[in-house]
C-alpha positions in Angstrom: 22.2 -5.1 8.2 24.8 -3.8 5.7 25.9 -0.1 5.1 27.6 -0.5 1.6 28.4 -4.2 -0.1 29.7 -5.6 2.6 30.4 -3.7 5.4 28.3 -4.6 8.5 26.6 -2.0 10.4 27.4 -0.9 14.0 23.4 -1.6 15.5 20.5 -3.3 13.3 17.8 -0.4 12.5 14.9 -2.0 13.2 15.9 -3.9 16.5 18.6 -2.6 17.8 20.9 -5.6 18.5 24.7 -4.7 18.1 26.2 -5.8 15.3 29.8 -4.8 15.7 31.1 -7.6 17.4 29.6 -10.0 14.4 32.3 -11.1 11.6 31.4 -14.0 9.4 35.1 -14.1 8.3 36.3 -16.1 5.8 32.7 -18.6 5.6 31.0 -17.6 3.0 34.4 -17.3 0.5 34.8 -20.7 1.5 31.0 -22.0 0.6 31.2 -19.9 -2.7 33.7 -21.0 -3.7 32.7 -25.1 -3.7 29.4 -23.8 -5.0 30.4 -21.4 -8.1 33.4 -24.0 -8.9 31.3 -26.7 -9.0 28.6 -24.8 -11.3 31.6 -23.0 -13.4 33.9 -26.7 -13.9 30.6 -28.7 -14.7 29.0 -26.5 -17.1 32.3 -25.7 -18.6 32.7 -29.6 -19.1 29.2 -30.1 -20.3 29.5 -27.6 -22.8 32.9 -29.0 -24.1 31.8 -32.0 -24.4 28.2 -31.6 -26.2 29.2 -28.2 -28.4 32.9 -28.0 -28.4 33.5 -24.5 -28.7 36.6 -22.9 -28.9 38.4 -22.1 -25.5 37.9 -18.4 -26.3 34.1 -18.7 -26.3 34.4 -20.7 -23.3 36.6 -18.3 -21.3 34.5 -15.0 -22.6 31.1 -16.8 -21.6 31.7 -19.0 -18.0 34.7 -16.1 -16.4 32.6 -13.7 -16.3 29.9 -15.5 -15.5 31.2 -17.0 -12.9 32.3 -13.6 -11.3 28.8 -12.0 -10.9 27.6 -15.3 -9.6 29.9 -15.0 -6.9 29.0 -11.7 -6.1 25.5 -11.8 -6.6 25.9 -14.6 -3.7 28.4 -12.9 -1.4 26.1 -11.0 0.4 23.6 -13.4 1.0 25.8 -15.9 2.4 27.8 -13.3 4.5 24.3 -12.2 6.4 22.9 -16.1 6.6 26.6 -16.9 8.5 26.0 -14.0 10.8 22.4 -14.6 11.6 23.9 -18.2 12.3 26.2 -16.6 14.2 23.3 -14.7 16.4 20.9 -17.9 16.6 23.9 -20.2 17.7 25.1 -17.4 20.1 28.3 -17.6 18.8 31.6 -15.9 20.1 35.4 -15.4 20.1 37.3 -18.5 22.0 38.5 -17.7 25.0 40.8 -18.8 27.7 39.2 -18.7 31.1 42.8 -19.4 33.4 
């Protein structure tokens, strides 16, 4: 489905469907986001609160933590909101006059 990280291929290999007309947008940012926030804020607060380490520790452990758990999930989420996409038949909004 992908050719590189992201970028969505013309046709699918195996069955042909055409893929250049599918763009998941700004979706899966959006459900990343809530999700890696949530996990970031809450573990940030539960380790404050039960072994109160300095903010340095904290910043050096959860940032970057927190950035390969939002790639690792970009991908993922970008091909579920296009199969969505395919299995709702989804399109562009037009304006039949």
């Amino acid at each position: 489905m992908f050719a590189g990280y992201l970028k969505v291929r013309a046709m699918c290999e195996r069955c042909g469907a055409d893929l250049s007309r599918a763009d998941s947008g700004d979706g899966p940012v959006v459900f990343i986001l809530l999700i890696v926030g949530a996990i970031g804020c809450f573990g940030m607060l539960f380790a404050e609160m039960r072994f109160h380490p300095p903010i340095w520790l904290q910043l050096l452990i959860w940032l970057p933590g927190m950035g390969l758990l939002t790639l690792a999930l970009l991908r993922p989420f970008k091909a579920i909101l296009i199969a969505l996409q395919f299995h709702n038949r989804a399109s562009e909004a037009r304006h039949d006059d």
